[in-house]
C-alpha positions as CSV (number, residue, x, y, z in Angstrom):
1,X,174.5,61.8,84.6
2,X,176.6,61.2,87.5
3,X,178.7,64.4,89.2
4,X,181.6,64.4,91.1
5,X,181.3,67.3,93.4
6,X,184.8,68.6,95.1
7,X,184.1,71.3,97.9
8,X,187.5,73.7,99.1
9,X,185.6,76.2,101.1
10,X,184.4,74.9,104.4
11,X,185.8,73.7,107.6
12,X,186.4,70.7,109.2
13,X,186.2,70.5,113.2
14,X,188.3,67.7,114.3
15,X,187.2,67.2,117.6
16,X,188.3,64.3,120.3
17,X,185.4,61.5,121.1
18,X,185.0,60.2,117.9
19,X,182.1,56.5,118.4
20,X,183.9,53.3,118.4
21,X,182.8,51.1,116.1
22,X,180.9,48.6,119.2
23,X,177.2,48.7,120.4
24,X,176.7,49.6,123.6
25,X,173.8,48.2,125.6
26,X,171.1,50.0,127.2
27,X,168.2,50.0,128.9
28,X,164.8,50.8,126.9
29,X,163.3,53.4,128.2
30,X,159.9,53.6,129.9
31,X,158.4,56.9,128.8
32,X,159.2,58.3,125.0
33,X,157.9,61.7,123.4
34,X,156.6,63.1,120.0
35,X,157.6,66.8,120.3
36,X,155.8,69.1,117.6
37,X,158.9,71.1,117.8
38,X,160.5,68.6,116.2
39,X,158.8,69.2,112.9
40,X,158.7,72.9,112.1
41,X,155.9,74.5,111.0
42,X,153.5,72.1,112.2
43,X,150.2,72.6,114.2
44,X,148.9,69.8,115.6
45,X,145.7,68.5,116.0
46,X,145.4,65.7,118.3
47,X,143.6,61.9,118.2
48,X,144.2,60.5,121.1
49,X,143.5,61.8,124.6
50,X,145.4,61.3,127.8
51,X,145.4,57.7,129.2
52,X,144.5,56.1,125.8
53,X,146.5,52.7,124.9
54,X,148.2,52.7,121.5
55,X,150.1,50.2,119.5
56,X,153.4,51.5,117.7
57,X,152.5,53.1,114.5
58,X,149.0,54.5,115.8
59,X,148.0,58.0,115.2
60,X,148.8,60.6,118.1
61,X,148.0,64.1,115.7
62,X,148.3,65.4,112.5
63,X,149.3,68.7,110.5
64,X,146.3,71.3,110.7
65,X,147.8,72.6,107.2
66,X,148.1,69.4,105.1
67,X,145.3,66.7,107.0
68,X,147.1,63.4,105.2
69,X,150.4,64.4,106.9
70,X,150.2,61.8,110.1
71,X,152.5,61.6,113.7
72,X,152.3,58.5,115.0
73,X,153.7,56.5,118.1
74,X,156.7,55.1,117.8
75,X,156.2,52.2,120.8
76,X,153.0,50.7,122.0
77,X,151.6,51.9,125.5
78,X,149.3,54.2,127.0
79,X,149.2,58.7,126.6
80,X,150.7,59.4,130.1
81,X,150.7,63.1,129.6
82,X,150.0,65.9,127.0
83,X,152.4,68.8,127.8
84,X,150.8,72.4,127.0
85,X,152.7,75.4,127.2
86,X,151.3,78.9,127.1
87,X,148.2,79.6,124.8
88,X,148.0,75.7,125.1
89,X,150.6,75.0,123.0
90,X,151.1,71.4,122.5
91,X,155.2,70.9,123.8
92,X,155.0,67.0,123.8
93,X,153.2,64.4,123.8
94,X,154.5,61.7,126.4
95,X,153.7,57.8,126.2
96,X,154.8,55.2,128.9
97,X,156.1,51.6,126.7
98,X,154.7,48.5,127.8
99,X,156.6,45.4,127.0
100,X,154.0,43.7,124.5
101,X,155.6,46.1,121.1
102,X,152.2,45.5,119.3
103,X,152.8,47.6,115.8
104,X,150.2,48.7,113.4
105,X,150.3,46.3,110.5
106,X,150.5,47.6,106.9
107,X,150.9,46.0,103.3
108,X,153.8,44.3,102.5
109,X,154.3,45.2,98.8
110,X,157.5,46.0,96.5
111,X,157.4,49.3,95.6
112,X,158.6,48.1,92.1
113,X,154.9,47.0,91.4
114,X,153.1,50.1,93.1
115,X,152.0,53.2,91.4
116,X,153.1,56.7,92.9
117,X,150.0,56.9,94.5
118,X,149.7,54.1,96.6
119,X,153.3,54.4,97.5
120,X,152.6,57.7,98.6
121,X,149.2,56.9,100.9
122,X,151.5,54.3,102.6
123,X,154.0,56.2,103.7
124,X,151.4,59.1,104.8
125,X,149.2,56.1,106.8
126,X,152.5,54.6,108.6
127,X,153.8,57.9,110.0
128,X,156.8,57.8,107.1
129,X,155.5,60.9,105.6
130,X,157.4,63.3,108.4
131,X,160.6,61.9,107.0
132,X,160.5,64.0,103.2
133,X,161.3,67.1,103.8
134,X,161.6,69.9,101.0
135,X,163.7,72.5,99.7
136,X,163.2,76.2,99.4
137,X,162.3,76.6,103.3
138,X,163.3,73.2,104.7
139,X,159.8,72.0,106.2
140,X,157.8,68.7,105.8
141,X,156.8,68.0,102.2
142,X,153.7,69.1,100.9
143,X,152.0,65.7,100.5
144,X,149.6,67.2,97.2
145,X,153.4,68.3,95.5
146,X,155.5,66.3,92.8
147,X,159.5,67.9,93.2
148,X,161.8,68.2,90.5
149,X,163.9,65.9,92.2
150,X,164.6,63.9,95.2
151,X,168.1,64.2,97.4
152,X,169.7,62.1,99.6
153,X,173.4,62.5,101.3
154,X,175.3,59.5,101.7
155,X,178.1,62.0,103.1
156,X,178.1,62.5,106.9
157,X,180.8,65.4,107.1
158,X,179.3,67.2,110.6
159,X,181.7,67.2,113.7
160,X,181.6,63.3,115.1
161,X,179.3,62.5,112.9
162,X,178.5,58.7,113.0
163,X,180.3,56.4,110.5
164,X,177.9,55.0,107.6
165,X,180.0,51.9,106.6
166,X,179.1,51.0,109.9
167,X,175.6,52.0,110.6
168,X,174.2,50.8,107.6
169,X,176.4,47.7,106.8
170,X,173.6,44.9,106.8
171,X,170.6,47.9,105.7
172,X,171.0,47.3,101.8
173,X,168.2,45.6,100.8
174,X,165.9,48.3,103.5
175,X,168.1,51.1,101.2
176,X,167.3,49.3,97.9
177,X,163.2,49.1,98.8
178,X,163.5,52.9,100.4
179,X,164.8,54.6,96.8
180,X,162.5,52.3,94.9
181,X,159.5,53.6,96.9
182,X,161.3,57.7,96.5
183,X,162.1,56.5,92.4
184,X,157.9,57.0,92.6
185,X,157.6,59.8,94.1
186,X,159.0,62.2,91.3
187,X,159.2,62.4,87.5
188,X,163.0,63.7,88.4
189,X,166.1,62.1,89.4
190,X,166.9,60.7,93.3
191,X,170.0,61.8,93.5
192,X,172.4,60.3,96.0
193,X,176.2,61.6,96.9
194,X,178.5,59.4,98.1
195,X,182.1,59.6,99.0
196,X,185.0,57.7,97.9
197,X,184.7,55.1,100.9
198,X,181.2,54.5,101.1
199,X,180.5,50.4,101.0
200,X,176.7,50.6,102.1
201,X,175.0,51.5,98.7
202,X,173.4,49.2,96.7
203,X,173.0,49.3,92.6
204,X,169.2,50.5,92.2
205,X,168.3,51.5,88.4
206,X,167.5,55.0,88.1
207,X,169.2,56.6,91.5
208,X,172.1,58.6,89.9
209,X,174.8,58.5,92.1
210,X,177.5,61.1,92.8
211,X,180.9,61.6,94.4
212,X,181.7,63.9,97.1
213,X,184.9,65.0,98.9
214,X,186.2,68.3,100.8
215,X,185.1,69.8,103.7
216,X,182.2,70.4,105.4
217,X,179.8,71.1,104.4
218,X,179.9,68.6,101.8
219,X,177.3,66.7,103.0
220,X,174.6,69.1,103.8
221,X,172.3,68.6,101.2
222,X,172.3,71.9,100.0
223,X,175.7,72.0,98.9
224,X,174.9,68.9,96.7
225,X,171.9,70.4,95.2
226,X,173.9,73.4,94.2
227,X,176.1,71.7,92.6
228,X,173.9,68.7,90.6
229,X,170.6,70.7,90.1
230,X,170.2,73.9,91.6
231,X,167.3,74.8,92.8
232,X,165.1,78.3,90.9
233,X,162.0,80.2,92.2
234,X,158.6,78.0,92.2
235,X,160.4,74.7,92.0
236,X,160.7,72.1,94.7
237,X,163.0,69.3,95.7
238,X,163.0,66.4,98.7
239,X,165.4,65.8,100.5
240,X,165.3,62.7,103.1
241,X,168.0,61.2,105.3
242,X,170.1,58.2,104.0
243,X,169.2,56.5,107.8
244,X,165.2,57.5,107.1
245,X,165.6,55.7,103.5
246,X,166.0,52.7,105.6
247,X,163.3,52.9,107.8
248,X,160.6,53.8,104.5
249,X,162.2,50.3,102.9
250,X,161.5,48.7,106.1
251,X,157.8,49.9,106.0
252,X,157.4,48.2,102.6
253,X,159.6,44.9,103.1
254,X,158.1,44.2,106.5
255,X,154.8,46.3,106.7
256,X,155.6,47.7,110.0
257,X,157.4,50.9,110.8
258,X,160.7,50.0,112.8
259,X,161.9,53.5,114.7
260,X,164.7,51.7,116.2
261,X,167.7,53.6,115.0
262,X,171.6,53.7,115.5
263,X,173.1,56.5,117.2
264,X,176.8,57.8,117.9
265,X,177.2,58.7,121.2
266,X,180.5,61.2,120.8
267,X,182.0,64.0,122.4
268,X,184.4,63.6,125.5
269,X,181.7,63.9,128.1
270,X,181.4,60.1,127.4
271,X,183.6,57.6,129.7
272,X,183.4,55.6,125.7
273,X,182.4,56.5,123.0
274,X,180.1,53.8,121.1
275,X,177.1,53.8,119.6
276,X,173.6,52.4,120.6
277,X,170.6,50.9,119.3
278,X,167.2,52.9,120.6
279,X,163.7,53.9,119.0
280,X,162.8,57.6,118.4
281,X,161.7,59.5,121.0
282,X,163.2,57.9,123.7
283,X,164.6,59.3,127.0
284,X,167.9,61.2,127.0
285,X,168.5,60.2,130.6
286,X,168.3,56.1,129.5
287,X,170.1,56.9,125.9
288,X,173.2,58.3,127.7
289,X,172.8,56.3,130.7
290,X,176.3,54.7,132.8
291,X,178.1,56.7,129.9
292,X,178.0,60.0,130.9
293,X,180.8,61.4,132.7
294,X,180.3,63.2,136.0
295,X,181.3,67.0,135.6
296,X,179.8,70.0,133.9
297,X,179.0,68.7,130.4
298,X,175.7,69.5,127.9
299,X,174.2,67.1,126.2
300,X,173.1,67.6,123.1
301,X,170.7,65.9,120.6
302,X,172.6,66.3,117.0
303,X,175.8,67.8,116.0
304,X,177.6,70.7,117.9
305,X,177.0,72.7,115.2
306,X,173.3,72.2,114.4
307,X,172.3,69.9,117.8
308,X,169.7,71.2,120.9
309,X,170.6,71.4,124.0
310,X,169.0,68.5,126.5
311,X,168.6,68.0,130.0
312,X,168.7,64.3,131.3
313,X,164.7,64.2,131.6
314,X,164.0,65.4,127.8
315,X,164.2,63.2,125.1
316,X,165.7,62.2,122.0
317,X,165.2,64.4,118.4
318,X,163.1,62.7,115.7
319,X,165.7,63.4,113.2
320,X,168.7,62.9,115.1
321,X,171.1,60.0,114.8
322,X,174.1,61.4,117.4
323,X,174.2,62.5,121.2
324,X,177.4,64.2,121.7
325,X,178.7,65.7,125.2
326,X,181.1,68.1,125.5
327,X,182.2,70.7,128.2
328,X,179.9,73.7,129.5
329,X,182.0,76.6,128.3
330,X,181.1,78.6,131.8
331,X,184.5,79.5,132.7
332,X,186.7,82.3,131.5
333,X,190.2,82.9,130.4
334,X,191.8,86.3,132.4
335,X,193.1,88.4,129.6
336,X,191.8,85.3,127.0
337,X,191.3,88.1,124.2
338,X,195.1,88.9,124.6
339,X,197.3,86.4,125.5
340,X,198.5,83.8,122.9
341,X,196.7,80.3,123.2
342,X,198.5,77.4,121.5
343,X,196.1,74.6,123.0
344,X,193.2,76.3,121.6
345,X,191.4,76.3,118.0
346,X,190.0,79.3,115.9
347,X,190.3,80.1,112.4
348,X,191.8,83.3,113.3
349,X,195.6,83.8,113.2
350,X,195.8,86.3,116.0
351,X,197.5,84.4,119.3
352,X,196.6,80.9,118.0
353,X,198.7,78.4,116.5
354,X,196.1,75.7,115.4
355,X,196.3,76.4,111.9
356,X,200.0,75.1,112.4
357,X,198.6,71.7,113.3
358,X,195.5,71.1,110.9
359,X,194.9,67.4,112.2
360,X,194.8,67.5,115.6
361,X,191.6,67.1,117.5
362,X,190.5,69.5,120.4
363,X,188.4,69.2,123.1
364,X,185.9,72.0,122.7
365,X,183.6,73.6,125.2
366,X,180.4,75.6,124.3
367,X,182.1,78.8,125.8
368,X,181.5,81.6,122.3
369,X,184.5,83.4,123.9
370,X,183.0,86.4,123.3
371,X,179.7,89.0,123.5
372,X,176.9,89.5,120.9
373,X,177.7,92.7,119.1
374,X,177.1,94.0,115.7
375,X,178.3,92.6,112.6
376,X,181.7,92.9,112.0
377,X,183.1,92.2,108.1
378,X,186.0,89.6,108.5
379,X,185.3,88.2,105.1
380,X,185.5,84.9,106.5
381,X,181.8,83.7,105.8
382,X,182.6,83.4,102.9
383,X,185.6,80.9,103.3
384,X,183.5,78.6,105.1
385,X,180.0,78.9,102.8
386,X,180.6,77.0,99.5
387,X,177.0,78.2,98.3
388,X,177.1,80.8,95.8
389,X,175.0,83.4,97.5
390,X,176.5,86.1,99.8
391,X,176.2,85.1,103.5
392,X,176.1,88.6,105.2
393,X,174.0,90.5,103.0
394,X,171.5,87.5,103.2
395,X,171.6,87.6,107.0
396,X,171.4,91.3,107.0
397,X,168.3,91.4,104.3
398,X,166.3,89.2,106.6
399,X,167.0,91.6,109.7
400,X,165.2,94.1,107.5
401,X,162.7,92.0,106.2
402,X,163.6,92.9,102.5
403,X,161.8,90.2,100.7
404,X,163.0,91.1,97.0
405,X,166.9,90.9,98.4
406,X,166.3,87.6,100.1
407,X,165.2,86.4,96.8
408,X,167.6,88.0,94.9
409,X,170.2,86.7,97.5
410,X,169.3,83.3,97.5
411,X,167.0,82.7,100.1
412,X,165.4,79.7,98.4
413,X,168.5,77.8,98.2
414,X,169.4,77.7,102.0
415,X,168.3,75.9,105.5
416,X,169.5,76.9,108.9
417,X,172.1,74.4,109.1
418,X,173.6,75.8,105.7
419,X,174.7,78.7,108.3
420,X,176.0,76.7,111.0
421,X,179.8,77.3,110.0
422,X,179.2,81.1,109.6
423,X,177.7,81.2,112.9
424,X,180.9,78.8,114.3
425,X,183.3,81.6,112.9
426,X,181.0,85.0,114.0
427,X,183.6,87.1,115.7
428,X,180.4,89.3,116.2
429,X,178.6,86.0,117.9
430,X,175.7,86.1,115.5
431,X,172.8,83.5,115.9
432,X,172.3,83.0,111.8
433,X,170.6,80.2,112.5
434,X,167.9,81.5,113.9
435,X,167.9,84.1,111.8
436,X,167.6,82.2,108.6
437,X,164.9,80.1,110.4
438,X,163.4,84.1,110.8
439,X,163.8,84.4,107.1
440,X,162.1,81.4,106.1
441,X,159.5,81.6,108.0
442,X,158.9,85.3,106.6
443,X,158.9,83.9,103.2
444,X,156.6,80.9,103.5
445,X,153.8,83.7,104.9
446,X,154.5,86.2,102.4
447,X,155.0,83.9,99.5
448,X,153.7,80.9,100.2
């Protein structure tokens, strides 16, 4: 049964360099990367070796932990260069493109007529696998597990995010094949959450879908599970992408895997905002490439609020859909904690005037106008976190590794970017991010 689900805590950031609804053209790059970094919690165990020619879609490593879980190229060249870091730490794993785009072939079957098995051994032989990820602790599925159910947002609600009527306007049928192949993979639900504009979701029996408005975070994918089937000790849920839906369908309708993916290029360190059609992995430097203004501006792979930072010579995040550029926050206000600042945005009253004007759209710099210090109680964690757990004695149970209060306080329900809006509004400057990530981590090694 369908849920509408109506969020009032939260906050939307309405910031200036929202994508245009045009495709910009750009040049494919000539070197892409697979960074194990990208996929948390993995060690990787490498198949190929340096100098090796591989077609799109052939193994490069897999996941020491769980074997069937595969990494594979996303173009078709030659290994240029394994990166190591200290202790030999693979950091990435670089491949120059030739021009030929050979691509591993696979079946081309309707999931409709496949069992849950043999759905599931193609997506773990095409490199789909990485895409399913699963709730408590937000890592790659366990590839032996069944979940409760499966969860997909339809809702992009983070800063600039990219528009979905547009992106996925000709993708039906892909989304239609995608959730018939996920419809396999539990004895749940698939879940999707919509909101009241989406046009880009077709009618497939047995995906229940639900209706979302409010503010971010609306549609993290946590909010929606805590509020259609909330997630208790020992149980697990997926949760995939609505854009990664489309590239699983495309596996089974075509029987190639297509990384090519649309991303909004946003932010006001762009001379115009637009979006762009490139495959995963690819060079930042190309994917930003006559667009970029010239000043002082970071480039960052994702959102502002749950995005990495990347110079012009790394590359582009396996689960990111949006590059957005925005001013280096290195300068300083004299007297900026004192004197009133009507052009500026917080969520504080004190010398600011923004929450006199709740639609108009900054142009925000990365500056955290302020030092790391302890934690101060504002009480406004709570206005932002619409979870029911209680954001600062969560944080503050992980800092002392209290394992029954991060239970007891919900640790199983949360990811990282669940904490990105408490982080945003930190007059203390908190990284709770990486603190929950801490947390997580913890619990996976203690608990398993």
């Amino acid at each position: 049964m369908s849920k509408d689900i109506r969020i009032k805590k939260g906050l939307d950031l309405k910031l200036k360099g929202e994508a245009a609804h045009e495709i910009a053209t750009v040049t494919r790059s000539k070197v892409y990367a697979i960074k194990p970094s990208d996929f948390h919690g993995i060690t990787p165990k490498m198949v190929v070796k340096e100098g090796a020619t591989v077609k799109a879609g052939d193994v490069i490593f897999y996941s020491k932990s769980d074997e069937a879980v595969k990494f594979v190229s996303p173009v078709s060249g030659t290994i240029q260069e394994i990166v190591r870091g200290e202790k030999r730490v693979i950091q990435a794993i670089k491949i120059v493109a030739d021009s030929q785009d050979v691509a591993v072939e696979h079946s081309k079957k309707n999931p409709k007529d496949l069992s849950e098995k043999e759905v599931k051994e193609q997506l773990l032989a095409s490199g789909c696998w990485p895409f399913i990820k699963q709730r408590p602790y937000d890592v790659i599925a366990n590839s032996a597990d069944t979940p409760k159910a499966i969860f997909v947002s339809g809702i992009n609600s983070a800063p600039l995010a990219g528009d979905l009527n547009y992106v996925l306007a000709d993708k039906k049928e892909a989304l239609q094949a995608g959730f018939e192949a996920l419809k396999k993979l539990t004895a749940g639900k698939v879940h999707v959450t919509v909101d009241a504009k989406s046009s880009f979701l077709p009618s497939v029996d047995g995906v229940v879908v639900h209706k979302g408005a409010g503010k971010h975070p609306v549609g993290l994918v946590s909010t929606q599970i805590a509020a259609i089937d909330p997630l208790n000790k020992g149980e697990r849920v997926w949760v995939v992408q609505i854009e990664d839906v489309v590239t699983i369908g495309e596996l089974f309708l075509n029987g190639k895997v297509n990384f090519e993916k649309t991303v909004a290029l946003t932010g006001t360190g762009f001379e115009k905002p637009s979006y762009v059609k490139v495959i995963s992995g690819a060079q930042m430097s190309d994917v930003v490439a006559g667009n970029l203004k010239d000043g002082n501006y970071r480039v960052i792979s994702g959102n502002v609020l749950t995005g990495d930072k990347k110079s012009s010579e790394d590359f582009l995040g396996f689960y990111h859909h949006q590059v957005t550029a925005i001013p280096e926050g290195n300068d300083y206000d004299f007297f900026g904690w004192n004197l009133p600042r009507p052009n500026k945005f917080s969520v504080y009253r004190a010398g600011m005037f923004s929450f006199l004007t709740p639609n108009k759209k900054y142009d925000l710099n990365t500056n955290t106008n302020g030092e790391h210090r302890g934690f101060v109680l504002t009480g406004e964690y709570e206005k932002v976190c619409p979870l029911d757990i209680y954001p600062m004695q969560l944080l503050k149970a992980i800092l002392v590794k209290d394992l029954d209060q991060m239970e007891a306080l919900g640790i199983y329900e949360v990811a990282p970017e669940d904490f990105a809006l408490t982080e945003f509004v930190d007059v203390s400057k908190q990284d709770h991010q990486r603190i929950v990530r801490q947390g997580l981590d913890l619990m996976i090694k203690e608990v398993g």
